[in-house]
DRENDO-1510 file (C-alpha; in Angstrom, 1 decimal, always signed):
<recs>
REC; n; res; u; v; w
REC; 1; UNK; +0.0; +0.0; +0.0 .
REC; 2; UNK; +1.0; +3.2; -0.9 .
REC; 3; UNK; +0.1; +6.6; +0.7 .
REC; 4; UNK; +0.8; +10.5; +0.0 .
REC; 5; UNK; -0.6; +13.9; +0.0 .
REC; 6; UNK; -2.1; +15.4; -2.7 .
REC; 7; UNK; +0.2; +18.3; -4.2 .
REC; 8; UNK; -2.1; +21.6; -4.6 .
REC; 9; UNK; -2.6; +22.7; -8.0 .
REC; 10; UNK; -0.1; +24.9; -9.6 .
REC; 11; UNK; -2.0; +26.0; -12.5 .
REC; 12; UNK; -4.4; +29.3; -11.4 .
REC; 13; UNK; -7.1; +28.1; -13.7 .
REC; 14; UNK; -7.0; +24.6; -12.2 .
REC; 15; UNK; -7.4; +26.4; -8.7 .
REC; 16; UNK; -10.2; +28.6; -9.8 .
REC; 17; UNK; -12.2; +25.3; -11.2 .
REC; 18; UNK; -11.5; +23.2; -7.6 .
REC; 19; UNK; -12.9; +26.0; -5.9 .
REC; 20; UNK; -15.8; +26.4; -7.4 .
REC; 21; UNK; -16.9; +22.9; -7.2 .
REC; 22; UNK; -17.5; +23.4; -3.8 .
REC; 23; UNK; -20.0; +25.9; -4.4 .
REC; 24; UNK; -22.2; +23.6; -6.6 .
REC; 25; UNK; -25.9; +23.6; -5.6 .
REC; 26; UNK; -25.0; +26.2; -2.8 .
REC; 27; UNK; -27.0; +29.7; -3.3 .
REC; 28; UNK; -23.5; +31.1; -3.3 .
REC; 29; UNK; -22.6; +29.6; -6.4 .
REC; 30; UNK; -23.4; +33.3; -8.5 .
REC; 31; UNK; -21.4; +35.3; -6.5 .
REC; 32; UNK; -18.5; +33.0; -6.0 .
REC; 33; UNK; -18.1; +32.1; -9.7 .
REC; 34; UNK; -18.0; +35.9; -10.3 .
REC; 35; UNK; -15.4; +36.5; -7.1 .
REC; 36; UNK; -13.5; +33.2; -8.1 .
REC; 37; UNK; -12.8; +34.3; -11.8 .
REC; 38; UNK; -11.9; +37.5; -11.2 .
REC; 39; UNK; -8.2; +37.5; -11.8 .
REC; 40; UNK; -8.0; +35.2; -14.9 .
REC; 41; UNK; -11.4; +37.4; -15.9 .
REC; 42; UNK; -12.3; +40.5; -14.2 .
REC; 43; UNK; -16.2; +41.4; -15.2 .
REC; 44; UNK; -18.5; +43.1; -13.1 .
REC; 45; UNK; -21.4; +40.8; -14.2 .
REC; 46; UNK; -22.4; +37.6; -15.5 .
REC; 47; UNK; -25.7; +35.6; -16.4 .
REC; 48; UNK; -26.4; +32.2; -17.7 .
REC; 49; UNK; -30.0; +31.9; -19.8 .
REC; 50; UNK; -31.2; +30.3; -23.0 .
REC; 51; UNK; -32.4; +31.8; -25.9 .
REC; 52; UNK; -34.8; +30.3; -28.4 .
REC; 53; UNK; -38.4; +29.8; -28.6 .
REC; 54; UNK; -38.3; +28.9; -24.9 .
REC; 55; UNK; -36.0; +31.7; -23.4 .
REC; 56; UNK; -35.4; +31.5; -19.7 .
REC; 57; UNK; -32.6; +32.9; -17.3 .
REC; 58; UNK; -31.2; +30.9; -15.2 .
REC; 59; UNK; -28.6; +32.8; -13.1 .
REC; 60; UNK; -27.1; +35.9; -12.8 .
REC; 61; UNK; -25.0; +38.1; -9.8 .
REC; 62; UNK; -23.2; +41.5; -10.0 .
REC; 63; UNK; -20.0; +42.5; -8.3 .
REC; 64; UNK; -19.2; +46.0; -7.5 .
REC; 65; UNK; -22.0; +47.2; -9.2 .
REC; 66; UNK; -26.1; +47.5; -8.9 .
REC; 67; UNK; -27.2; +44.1; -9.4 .
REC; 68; UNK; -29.2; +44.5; -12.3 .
REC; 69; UNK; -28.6; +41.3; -14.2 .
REC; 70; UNK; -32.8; +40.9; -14.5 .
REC; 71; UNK; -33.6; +44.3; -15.0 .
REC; 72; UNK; -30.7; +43.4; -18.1 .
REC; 73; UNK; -32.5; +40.3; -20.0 .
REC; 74; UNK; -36.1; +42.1; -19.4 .
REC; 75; UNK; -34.9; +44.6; -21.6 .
REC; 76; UNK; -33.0; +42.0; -24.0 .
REC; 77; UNK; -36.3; +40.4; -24.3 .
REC; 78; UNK; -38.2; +43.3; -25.1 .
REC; 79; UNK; -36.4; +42.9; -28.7 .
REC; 80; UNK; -33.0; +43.2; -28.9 .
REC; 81; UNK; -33.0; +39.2; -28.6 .
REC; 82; UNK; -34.5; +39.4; -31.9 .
REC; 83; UNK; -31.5; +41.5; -33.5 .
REC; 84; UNK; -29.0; +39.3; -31.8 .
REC; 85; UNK; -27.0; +37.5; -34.2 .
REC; 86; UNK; -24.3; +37.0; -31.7 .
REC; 87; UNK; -25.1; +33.4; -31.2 .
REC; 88; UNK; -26.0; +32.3; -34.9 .
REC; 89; UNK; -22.9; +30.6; -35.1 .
REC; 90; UNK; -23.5; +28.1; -31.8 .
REC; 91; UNK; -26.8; +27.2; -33.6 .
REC; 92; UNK; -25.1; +26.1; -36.6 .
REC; 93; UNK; -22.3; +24.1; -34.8 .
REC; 94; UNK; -21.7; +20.4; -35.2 .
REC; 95; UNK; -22.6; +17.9; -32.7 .
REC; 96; UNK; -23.4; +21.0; -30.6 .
REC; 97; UNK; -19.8; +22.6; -30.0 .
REC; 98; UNK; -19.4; +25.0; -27.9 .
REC; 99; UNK; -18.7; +28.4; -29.3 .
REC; 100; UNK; -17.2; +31.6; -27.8 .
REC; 101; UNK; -17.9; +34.6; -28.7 .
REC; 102; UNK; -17.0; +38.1; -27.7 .
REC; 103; UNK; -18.9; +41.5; -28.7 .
REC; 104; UNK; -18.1; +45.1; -27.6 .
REC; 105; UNK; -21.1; +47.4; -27.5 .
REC; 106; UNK; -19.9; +49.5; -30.0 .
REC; 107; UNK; -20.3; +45.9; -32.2 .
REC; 108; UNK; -24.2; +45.2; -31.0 .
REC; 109; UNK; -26.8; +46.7; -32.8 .
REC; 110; UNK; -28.4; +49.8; -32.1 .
REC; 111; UNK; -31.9; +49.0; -30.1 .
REC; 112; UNK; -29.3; +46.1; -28.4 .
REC; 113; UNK; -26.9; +48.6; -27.5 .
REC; 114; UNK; -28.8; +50.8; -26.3 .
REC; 115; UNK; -31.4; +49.2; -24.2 .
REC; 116; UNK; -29.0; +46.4; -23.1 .
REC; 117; UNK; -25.5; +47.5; -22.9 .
REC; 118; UNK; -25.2; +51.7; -21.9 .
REC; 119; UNK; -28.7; +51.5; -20.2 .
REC; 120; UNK; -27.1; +49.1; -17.7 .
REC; 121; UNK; -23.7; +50.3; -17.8 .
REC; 122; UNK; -22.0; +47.5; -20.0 .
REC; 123; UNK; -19.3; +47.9; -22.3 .
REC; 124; UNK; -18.1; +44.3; -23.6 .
REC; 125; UNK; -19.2; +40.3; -23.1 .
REC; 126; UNK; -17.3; +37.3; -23.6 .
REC; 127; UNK; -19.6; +34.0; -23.9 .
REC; 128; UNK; -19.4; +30.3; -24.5 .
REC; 129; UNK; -23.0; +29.3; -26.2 .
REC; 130; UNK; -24.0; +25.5; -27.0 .
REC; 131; UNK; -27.0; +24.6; -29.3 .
REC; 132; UNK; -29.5; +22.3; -27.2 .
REC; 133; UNK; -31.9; +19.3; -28.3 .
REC; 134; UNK; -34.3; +21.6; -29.0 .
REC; 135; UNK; -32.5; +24.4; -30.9 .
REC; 136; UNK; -32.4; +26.6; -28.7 .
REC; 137; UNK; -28.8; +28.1; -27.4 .
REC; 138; UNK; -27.4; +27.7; -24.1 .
REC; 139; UNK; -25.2; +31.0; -23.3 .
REC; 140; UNK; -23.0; +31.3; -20.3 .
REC; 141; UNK; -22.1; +35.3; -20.2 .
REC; 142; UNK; -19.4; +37.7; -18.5 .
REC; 143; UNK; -20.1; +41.3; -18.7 .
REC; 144; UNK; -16.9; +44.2; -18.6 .
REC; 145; UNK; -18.7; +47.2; -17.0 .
REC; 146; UNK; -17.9; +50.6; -18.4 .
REC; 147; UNK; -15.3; +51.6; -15.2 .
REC; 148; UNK; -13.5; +48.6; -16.1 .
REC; 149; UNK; -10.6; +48.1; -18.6 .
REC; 150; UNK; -11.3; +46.2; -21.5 .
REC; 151; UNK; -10.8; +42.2; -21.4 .
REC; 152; UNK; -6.8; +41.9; -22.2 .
REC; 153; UNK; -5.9; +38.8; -24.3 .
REC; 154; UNK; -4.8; +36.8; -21.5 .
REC; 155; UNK; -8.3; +37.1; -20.2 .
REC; 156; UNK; -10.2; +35.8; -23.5 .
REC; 157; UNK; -7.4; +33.2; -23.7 .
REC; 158; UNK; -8.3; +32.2; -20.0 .
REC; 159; UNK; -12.1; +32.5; -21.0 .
REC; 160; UNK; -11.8; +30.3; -23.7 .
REC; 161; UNK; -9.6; +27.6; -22.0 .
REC; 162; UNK; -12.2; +27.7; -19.0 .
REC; 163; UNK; -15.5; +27.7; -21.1 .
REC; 164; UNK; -15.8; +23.7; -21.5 .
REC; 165; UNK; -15.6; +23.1; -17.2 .
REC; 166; UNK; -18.0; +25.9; -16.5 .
REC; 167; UNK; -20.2; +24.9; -18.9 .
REC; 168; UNK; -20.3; +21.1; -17.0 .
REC; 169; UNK; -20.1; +23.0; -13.9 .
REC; 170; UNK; -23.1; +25.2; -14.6 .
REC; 171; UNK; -25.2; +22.6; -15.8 .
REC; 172; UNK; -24.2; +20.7; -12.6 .
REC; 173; UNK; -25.5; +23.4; -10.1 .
REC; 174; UNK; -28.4; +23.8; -12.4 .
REC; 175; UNK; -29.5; +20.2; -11.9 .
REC; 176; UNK; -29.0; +20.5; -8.2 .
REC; 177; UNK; -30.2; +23.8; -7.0 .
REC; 178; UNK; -33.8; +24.4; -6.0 .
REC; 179; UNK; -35.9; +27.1; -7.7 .
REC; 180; UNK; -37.1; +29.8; -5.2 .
REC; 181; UNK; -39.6; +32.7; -5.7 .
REC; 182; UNK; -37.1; +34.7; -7.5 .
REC; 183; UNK; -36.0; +32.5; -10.3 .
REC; 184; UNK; -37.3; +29.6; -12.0 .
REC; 185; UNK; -34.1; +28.3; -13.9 .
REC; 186; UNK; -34.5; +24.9; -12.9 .
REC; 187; UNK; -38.4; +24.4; -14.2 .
REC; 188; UNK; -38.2; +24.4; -18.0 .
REC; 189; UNK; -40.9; +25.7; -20.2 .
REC; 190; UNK; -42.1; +22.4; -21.2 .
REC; 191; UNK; -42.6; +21.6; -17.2 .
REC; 192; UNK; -44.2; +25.1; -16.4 .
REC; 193; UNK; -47.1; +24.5; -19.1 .
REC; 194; UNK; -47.4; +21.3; -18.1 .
REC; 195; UNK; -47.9; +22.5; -14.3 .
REC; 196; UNK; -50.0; +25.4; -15.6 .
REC; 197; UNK; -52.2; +22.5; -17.0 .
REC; 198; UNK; -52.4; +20.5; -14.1 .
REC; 199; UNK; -52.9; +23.4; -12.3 .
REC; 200; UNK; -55.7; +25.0; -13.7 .
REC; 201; UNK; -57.4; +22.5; -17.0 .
REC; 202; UNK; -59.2; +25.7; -17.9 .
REC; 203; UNK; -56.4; +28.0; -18.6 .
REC; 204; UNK; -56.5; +28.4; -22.2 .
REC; 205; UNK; -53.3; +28.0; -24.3 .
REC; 206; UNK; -52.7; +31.6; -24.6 .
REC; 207; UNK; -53.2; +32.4; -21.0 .
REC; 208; UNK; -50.8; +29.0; -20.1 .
REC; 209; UNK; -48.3; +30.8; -22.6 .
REC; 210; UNK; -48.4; +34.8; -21.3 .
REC; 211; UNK; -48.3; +32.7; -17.5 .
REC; 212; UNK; -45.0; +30.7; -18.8 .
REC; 213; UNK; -43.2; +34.2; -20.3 .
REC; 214; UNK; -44.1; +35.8; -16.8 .
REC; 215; UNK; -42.5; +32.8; -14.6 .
REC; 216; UNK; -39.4; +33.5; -17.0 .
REC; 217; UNK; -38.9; +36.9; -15.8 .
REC; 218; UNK; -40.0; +38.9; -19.2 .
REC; 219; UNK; -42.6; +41.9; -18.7 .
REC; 220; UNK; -45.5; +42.0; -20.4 .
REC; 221; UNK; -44.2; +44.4; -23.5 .
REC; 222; UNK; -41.5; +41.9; -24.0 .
REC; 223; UNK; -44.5; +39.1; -24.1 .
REC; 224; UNK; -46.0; +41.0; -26.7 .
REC; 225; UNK; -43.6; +41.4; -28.4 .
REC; 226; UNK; -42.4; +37.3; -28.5 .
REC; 227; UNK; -46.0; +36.4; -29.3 .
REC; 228; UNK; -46.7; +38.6; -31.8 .
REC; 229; UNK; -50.1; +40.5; -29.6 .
REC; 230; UNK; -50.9; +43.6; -29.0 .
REC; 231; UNK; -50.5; +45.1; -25.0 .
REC; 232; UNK; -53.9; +45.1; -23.9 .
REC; 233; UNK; -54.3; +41.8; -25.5 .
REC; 234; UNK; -51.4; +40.7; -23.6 .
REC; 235; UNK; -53.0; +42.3; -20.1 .
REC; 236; UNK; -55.9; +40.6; -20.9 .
REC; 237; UNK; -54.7; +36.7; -21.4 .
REC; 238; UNK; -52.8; +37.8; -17.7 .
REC; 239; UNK; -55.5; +38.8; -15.9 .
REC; 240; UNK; -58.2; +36.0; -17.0 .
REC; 241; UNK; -55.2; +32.8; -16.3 .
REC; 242; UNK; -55.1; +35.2; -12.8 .
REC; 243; UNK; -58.9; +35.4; -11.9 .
REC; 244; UNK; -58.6; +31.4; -12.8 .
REC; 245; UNK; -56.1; +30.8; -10.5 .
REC; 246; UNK; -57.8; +33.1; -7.7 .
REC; 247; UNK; -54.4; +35.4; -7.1 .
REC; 248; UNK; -53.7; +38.8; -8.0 .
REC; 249; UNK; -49.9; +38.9; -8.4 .
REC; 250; UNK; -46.8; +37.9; -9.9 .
REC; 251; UNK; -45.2; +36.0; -7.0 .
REC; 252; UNK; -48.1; +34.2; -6.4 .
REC; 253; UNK; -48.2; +32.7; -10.1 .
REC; 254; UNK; -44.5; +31.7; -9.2 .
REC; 255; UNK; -45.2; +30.2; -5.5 .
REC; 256; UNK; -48.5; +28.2; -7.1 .
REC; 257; UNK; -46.7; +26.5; -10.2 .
REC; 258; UNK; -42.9; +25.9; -8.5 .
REC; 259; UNK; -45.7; +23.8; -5.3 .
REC; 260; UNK; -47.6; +22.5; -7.8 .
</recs>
């Protein structure tokens, strides 16, 4: 038999990674995979969502700045999404690659730069993106804030050599965290219909789709606009799934379908 201690990792990158496997499933794990990359990638910012016919955010955290990560994809949903071509690429890759990609604001289009990027104080994002089953693109994201320097080389380079373990290491905390009142990234669109249905058989399929965009975070312009409806029609379809379910507000729709 043979025995000896383990020889701490050398490599920063390496380091960065063991730490943040202890964080998995923890409600820290936002915040610490912002603080952990810090030095190998210094953003102020980062999200993780999916884009598609199903959009959905799944996590987000700020560091040294107003957390306002969900204020940020409301107002990516409310149509810059649509001009985004950012990610075309990842939906084209074979066997579902990853892909990284990096955009400056001055690169994004003009309704996406500036609702997104100078209404929220962003200057630059570097991303990994992987198509799903579905079609829909998987985007881990890490925003430069505009008191920040730009990313430097070394930073993209470390990006890029880190994007494949975050991606398993999302994924991972994804599986295992619990949804809470505040976000629903672990109860895919597929699952909230089918809860809505459950729920409440008389919902209609309009109402169980402008309930499903409202669990996801978007506001109700940004619901319009994704199904192609007018506001009022929108307001409408919300308030009759509402007076069905017998609440009156948003958090209630989330604490009735994440019990159901």
């Amino acid at each position: 038999m043979r025995s000896w201690q383990a020889a701490p990792a050398s490599d920063r990158r390496t380091q960065v990674l063991t730490e943040l496997i202890g964080h998995i499933g923890s409600p820290r794990f936002g915040p610490a995979v912002l603080d952990g990359l810090q030095e190998l990638v210094p953003a102020a910012s980062w999200s993780v969502y999916r884009l598609g016919a199903q959009p959905a955010l799944f996590l987000s955290a700020a560091r040294g700045v107003p957390d306002t990560t969900r204020d940020c994809w409301r107002a990516y949903l409310s149509g810059p999404h649509r001009g985004d071509r950012s990610f075309v690429q990842a939906s084209d890759a074979v066997d579902h690659a990853p892909l990284l990609c990096h955009l400056t604001a001055d690169e994004a289009p003009e309704e996406h730069r500036t609702k997104v990027y100078e209404a929220h104080g962003m200057a630059e994002r570097v991303s990994v993106a992987q198509t799903q089953e579905d079609g829909g693109v998987f985007a881990i994201n890490f925003y430069r804030h505009g008191h920040q320097r730009a990313f430097s080389d070394a930073a993209l380079d470390s990006f890029g050599a880190l994007a494949p373990a975050l991606l398993a290491l999302v994924r991972k905390h994804m599986a295992l965290a619990r949804p809470d009142g505040s976000a629903v990234a672990e109860v895919c669109a597929p699952d909230m219909d089918a809860r809505l249905r459950n729920l409440c058989p008389a919902l209609t399929e309009r109402e169980r789709a402008v309930c499903v965009r409202l669990l996801r975070g978007m506001t109700q312009d940004g619901i319009a606009s994704d199904l192609g409806l007018a506001l009022p029609t929108v307001k409408t379809y919300r308030n009759r799934a509402f007076a069905r379910l017998g609440i009156h507000f948003r958090n209630e729709l989330f604490a009735r379908v994440l019990s159901a």
